[in-house]
N, CA, C and O atoms as a DFTB+ gen file, in Angstrom:
536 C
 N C O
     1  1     -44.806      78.693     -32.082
     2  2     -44.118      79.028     -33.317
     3  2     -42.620      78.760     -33.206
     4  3     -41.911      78.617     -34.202
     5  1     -42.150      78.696     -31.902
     6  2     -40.722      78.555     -31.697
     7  2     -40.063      77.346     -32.286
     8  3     -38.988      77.163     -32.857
     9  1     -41.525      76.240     -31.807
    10  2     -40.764      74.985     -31.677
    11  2     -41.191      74.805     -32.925
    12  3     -40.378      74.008     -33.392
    13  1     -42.042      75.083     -33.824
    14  2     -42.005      74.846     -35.511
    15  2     -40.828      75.602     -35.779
    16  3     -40.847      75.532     -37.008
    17  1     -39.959      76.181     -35.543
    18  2     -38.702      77.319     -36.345
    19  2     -37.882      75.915     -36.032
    20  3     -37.616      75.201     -36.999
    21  1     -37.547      75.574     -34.947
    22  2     -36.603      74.617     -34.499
    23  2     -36.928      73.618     -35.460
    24  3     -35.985      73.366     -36.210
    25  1     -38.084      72.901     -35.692
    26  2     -37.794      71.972     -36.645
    27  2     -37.926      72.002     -37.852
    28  3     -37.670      70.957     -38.449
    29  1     -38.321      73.068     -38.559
    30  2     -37.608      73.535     -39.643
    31  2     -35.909      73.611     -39.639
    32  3     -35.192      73.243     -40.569
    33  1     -35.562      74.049     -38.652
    34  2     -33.923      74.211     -38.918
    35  2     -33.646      73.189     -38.772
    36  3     -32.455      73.043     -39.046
    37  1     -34.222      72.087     -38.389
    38  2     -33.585      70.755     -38.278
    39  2     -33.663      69.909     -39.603
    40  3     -32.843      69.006     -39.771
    41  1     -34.697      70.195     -40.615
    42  2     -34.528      70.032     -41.703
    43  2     -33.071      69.802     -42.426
    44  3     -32.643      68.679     -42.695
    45  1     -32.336      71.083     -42.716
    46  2     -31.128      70.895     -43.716
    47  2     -30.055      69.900     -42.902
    48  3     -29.226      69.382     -43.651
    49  1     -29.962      69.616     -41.745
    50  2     -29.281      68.676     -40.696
    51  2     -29.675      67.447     -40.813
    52  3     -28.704      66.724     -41.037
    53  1     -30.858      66.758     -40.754
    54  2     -31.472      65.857     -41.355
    55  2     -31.231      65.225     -43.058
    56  3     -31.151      64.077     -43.496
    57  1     -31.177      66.406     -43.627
    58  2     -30.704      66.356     -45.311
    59  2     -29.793      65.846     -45.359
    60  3     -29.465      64.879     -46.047
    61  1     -28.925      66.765     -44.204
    62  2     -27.525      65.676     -44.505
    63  2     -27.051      64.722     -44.170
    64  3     -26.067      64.147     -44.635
    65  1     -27.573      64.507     -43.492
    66  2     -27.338      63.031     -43.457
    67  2     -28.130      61.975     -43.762
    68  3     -28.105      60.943     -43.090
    69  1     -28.762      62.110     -44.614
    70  2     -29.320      61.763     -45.917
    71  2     -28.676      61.303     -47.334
    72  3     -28.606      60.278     -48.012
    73  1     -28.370      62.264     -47.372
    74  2     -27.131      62.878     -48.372
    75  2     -25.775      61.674     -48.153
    76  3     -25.508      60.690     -48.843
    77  1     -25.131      62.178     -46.994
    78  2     -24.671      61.393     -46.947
    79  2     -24.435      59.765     -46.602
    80  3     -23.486      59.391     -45.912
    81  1     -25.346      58.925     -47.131
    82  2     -25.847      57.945     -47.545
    83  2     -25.129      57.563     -48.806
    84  3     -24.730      56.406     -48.939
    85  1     -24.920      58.572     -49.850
    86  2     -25.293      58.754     -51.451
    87  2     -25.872      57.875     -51.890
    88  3     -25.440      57.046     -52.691
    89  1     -27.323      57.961     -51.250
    90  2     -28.095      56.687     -52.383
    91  2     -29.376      58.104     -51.936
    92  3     -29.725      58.652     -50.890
    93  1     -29.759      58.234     -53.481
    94  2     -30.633      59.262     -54.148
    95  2     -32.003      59.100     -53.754
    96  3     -32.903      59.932     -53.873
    97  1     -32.083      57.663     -53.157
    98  2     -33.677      57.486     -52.694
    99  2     -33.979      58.014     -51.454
   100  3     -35.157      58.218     -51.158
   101  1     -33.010      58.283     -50.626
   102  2     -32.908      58.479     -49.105
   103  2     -33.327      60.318     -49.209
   104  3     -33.544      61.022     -48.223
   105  1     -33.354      60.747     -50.534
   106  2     -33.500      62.200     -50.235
   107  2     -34.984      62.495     -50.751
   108  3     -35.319      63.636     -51.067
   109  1     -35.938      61.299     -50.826
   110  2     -37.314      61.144     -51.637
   111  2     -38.518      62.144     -50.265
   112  3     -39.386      63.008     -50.396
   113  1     -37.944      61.434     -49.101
   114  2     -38.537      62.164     -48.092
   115  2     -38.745      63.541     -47.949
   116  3     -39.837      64.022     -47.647
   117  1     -37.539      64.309     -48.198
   118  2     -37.631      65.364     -47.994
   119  2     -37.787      66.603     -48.683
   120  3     -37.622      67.780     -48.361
   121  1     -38.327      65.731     -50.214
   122  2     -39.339      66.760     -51.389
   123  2     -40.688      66.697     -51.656
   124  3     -41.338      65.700     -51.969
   125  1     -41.073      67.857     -51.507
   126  2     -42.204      68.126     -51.927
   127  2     -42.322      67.682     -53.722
   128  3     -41.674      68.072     -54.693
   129  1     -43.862      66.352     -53.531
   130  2     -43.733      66.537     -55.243
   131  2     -44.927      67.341     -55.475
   132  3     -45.924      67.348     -54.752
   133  1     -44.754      67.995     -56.503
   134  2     -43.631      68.186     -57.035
   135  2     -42.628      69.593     -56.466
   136  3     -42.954      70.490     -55.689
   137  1     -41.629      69.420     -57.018
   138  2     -40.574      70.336     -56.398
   139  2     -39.314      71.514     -57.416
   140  3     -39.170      71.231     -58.606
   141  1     -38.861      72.207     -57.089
   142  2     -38.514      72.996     -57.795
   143  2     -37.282      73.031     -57.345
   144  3     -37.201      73.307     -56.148
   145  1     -35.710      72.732     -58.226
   146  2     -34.421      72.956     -57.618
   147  2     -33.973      74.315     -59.038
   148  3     -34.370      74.221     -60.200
   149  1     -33.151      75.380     -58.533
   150  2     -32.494      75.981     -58.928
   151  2     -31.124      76.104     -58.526
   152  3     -30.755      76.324     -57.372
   153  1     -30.489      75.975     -59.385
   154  2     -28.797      75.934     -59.220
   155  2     -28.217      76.391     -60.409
   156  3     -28.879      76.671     -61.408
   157  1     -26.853      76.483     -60.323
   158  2     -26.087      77.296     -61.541
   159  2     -26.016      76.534     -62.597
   160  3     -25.267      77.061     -63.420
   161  1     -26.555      75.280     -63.056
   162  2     -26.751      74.366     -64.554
   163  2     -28.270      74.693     -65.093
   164  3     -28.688      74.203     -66.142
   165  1     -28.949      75.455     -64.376
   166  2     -30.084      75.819     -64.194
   167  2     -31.699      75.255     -63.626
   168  3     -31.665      74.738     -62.509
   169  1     -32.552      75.293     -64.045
   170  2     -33.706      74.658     -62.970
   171  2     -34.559      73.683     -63.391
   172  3     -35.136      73.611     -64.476
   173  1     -34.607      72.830     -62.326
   174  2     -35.127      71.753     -62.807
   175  2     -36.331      71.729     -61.889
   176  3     -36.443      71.874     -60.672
   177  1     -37.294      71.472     -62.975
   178  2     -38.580      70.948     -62.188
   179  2     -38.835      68.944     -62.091
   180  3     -38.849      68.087     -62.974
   181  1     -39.000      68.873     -60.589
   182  2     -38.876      67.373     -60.068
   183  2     -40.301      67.452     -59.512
   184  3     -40.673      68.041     -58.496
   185  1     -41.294      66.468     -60.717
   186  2     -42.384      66.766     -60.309
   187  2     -43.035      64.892     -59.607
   188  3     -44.175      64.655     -59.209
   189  1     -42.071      64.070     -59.664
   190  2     -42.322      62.475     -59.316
   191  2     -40.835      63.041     -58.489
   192  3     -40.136      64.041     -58.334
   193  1     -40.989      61.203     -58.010
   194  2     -39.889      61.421     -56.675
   195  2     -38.617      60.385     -57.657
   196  3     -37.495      60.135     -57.216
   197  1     -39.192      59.864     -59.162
   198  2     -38.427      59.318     -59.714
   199  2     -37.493      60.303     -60.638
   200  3     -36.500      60.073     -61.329
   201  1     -38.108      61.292     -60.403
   202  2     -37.286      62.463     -61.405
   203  2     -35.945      63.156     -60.081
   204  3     -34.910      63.771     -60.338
   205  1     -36.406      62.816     -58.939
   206  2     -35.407      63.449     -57.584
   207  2     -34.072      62.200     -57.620
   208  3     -32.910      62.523     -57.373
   209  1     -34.432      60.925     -57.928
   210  2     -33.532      59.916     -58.048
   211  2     -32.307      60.303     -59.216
   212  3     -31.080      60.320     -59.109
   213  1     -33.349      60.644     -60.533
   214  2     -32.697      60.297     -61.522
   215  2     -31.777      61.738     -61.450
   216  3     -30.694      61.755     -62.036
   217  1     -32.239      62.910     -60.730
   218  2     -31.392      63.904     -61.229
   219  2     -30.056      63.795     -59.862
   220  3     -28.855      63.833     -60.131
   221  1     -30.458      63.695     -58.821
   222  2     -29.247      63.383     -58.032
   223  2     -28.473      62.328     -58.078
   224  3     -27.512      62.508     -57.330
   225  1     -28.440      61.340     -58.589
   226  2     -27.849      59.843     -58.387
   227  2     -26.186      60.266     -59.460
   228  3     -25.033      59.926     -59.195
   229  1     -26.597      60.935     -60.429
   230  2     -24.912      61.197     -60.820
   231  2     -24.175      62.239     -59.706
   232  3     -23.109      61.950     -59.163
   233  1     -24.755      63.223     -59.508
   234  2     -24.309      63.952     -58.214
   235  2     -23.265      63.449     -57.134
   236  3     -22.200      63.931     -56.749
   237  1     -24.148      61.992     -56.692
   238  2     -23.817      61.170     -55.714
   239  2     -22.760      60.356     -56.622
   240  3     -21.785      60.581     -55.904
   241  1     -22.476      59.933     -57.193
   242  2     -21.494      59.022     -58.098
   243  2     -20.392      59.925     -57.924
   244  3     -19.329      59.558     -57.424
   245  1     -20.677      61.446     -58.440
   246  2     -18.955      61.970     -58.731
   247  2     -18.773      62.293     -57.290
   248  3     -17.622      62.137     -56.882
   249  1     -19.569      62.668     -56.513
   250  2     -18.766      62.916     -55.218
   251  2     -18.083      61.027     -54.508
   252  3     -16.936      60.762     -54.149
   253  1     -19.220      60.154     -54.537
   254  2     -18.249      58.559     -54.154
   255  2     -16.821      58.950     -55.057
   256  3     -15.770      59.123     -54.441
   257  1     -16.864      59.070     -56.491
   258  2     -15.230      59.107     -57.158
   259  2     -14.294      60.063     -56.321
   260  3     -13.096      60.269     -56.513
   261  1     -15.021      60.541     -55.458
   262  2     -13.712      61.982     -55.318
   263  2     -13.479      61.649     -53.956
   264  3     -12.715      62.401     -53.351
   265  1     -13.845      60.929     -53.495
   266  2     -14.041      60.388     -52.003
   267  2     -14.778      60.920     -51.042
   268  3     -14.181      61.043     -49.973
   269  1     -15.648      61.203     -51.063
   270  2     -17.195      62.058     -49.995
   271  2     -16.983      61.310     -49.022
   272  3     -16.731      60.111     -49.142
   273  1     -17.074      62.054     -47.704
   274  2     -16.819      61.617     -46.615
   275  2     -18.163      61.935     -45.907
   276  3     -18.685      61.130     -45.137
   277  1     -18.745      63.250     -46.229
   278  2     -20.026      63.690     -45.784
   279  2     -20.115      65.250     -45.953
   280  3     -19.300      65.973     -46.525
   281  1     -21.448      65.659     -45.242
   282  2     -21.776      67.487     -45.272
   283  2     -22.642      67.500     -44.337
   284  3     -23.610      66.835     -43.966
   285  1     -21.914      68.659     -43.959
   286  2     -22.377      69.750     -42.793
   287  2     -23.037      71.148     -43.172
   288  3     -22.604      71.846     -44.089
   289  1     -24.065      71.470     -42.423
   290  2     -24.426      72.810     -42.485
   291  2     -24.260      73.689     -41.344
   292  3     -24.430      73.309     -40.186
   293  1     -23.866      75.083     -41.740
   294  2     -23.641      76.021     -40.812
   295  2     -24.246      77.294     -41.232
   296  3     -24.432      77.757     -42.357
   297  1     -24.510      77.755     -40.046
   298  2     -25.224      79.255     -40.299
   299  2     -26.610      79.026     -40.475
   300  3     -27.221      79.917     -41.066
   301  1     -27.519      77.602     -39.933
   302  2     -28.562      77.716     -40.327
   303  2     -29.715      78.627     -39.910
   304  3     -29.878      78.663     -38.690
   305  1     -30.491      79.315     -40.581
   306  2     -31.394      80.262     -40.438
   307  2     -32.680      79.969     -41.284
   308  3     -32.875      79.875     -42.496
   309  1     -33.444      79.868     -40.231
   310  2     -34.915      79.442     -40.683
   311  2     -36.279      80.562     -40.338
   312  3     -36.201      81.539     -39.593
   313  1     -37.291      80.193     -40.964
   314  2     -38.438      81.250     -40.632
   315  2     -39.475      80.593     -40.983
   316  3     -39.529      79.879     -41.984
   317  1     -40.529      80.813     -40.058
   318  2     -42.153      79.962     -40.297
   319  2     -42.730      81.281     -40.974
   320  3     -42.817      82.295     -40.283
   321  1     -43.186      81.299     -42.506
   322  2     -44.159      82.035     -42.432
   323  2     -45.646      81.895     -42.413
   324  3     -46.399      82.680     -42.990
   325  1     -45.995      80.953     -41.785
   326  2     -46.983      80.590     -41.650
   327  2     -47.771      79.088     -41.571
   328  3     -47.244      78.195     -42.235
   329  1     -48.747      78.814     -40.962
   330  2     -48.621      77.014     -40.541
   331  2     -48.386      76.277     -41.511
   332  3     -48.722      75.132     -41.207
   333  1     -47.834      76.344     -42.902
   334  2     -48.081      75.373     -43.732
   335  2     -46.872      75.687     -44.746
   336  3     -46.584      75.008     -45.731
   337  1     -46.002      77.247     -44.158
   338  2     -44.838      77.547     -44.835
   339  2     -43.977      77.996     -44.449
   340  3     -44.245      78.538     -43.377
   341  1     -42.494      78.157     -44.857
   342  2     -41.466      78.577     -43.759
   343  2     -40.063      78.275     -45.060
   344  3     -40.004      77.718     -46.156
   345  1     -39.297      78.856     -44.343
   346  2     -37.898      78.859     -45.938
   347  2     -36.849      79.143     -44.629
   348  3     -36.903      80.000     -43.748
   349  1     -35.778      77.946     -44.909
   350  2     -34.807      78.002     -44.590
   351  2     -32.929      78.664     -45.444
   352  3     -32.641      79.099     -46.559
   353  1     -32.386      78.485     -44.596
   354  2     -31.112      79.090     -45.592
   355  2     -29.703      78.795     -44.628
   356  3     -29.531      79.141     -43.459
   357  1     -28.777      78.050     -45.512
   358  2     -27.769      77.896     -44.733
   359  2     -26.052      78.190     -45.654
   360  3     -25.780      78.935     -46.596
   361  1     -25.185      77.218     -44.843
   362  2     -24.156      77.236     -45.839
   363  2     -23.605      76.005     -45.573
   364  3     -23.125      75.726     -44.474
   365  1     -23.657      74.965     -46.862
   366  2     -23.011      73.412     -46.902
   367  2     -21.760      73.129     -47.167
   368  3     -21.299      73.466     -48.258
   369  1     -20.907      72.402     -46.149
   370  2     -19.761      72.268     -46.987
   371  2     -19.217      70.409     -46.972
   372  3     -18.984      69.658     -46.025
   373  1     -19.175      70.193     -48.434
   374  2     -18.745      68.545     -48.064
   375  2     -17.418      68.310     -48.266
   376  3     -16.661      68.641     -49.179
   377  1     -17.257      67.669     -47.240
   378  2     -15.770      67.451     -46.702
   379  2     -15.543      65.576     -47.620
   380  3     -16.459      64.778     -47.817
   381  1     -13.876      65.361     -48.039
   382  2     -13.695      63.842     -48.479
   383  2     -13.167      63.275     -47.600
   384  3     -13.210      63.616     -46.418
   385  1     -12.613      62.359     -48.036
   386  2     -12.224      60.878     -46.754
   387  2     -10.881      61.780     -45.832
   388  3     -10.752      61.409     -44.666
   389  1     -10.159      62.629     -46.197
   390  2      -9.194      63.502     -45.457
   391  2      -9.349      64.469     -44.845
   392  3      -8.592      65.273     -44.301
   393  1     -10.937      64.316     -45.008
   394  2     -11.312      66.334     -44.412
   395  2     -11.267      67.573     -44.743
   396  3     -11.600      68.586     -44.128
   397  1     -10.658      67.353     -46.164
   398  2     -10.479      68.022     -47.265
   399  2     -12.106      68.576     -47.556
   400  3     -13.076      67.827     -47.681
   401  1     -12.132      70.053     -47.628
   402  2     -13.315      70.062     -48.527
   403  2     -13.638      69.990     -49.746
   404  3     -12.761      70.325     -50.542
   405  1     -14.747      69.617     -50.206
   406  2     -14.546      69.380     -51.737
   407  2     -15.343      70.418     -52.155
   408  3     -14.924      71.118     -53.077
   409  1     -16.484      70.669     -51.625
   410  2     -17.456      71.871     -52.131
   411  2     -17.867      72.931     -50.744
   412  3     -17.996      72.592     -49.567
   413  1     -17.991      74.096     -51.260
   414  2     -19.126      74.701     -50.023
   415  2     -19.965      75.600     -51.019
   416  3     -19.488      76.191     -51.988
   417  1     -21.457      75.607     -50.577
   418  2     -22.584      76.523     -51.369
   419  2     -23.590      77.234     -50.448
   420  3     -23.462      77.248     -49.223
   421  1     -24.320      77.662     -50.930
   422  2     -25.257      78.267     -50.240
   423  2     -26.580      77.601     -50.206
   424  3     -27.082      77.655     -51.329
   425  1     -27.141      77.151     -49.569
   426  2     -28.503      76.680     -49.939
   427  2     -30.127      77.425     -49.116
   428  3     -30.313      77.935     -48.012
   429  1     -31.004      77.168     -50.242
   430  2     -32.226      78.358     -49.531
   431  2     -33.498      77.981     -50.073
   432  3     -34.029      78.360     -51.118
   433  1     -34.059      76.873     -48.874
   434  2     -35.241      76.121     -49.447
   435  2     -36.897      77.288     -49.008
   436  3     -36.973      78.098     -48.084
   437  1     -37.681      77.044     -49.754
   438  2     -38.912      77.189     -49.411
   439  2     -39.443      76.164     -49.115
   440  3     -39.485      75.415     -50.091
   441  1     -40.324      75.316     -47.338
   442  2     -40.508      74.157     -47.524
   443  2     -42.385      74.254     -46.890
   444  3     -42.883      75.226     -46.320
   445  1     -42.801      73.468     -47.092
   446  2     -44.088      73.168     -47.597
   447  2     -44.597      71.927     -46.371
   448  3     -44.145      70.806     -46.602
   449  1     -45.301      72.031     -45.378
   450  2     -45.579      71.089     -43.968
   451  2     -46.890      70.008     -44.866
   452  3     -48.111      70.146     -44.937
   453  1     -46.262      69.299     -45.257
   454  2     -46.537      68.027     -46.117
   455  2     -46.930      66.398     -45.289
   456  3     -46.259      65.368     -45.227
   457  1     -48.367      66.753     -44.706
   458  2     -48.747      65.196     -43.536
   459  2     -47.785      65.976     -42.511
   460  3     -47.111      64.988     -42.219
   461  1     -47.423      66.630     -42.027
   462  2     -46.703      66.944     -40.313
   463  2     -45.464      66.774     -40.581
   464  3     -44.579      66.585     -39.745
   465  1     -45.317      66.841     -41.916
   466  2     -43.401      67.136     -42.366
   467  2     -43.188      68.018     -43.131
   468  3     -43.727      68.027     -44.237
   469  1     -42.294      69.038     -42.703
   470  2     -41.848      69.786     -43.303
   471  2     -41.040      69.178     -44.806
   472  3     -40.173      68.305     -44.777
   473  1     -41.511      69.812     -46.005
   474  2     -40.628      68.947     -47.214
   475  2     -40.174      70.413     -48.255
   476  3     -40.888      71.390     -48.480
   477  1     -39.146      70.222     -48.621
   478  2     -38.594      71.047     -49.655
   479  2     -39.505      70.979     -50.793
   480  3     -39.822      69.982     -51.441
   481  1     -39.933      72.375     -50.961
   482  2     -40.657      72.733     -52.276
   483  2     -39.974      73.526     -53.332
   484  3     -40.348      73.403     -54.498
   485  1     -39.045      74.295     -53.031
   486  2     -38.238      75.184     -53.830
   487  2     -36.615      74.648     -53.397
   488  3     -36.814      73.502     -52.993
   489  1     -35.503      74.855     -53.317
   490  2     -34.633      74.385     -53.525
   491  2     -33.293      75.076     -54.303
   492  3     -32.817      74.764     -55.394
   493  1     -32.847      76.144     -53.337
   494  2     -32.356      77.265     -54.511
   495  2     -30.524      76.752     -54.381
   496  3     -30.481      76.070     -53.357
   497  1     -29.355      76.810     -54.886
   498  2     -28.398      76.688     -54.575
   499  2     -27.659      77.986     -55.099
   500  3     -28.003      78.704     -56.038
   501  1     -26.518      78.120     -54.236
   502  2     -26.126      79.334     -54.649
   503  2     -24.519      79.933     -53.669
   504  3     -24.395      79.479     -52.531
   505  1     -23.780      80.589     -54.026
   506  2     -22.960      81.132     -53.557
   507  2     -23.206      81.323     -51.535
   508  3     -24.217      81.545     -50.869
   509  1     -21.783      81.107     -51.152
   510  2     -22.388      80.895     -49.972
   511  2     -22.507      82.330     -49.082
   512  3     -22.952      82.488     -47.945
   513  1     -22.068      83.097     -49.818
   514  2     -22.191      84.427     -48.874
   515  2     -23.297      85.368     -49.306
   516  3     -23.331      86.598     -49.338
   517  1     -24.533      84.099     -49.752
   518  2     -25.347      85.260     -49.862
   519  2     -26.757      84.222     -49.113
   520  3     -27.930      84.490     -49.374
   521  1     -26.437      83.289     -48.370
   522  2     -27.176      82.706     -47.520
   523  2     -28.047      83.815     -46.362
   524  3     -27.702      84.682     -45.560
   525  1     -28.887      83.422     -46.658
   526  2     -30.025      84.294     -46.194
   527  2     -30.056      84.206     -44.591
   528  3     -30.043      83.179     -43.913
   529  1     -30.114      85.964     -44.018
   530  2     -30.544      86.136     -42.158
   531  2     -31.709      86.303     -42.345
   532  3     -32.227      87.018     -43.203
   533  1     -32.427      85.381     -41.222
   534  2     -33.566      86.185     -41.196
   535  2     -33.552      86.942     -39.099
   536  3     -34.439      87.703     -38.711
């Protein structure tokens, strides 16, 4: 069970650098379809992996305008609850071409062991000081 916790937490580390790619297809891997994101514009259900393109790809545009350099996660905290489920929770912050940060949030997936990969099924975003211990 240890070494499933470990690669669950390796999940949101993997994301990011994904992410930072900003090309919206590179993050197709790591959703469950269909998938569920909640954030403060409110929730979107991404039930094709063409609906994960179309809703991140402006995302990725305004951060290229602002100069995205990349994102890091810290504080990651993960939990298996069981062989086929497990929810992680961290805190992201993306830094621009100066090191400047541009954003930090909270993020807190429920993920779903999809063919021997762990994949984001839920997808919550949120304030970062309420990133989940387990």
């Amino acid at each position: 069970m240890s070494e499933d916790k470990a690669g669950v937490a390796g999940v949101l580390h993997a994301y990011a650098k994904a992410y930072d790619t900003l090309d919206p297809e590179a993050l197709i891997p790591f959703y469950h379809e269909p998938c569920l994101l909640i954030a403060p514009p409110g929730v979107f259900v991404l039930a094709t992996h063409a609906d994960i393109t179309r809703l991140f790809a402006p995302f990725m545009l305004n951060l290229k305008a602002r100069g995205y350099r990349g994102s890091a996660y810290r504080e990651v905290q993960a939990k298996v609850l069981n062989e086929s489920t497990a929810m992680i929770s961290g805190v992201c912050t993306r830094s621009g071409a100066g090191g400047e940060p541009l954003e930090r949030f909270g993020q807190t997936c429920t993920l779903r062991l999809n063919k021997d990969r762990w994949c984001i099924a839920v997808n919550a975003i949120h304030e970062p000081e309420t990133a989940l211990k387990f």
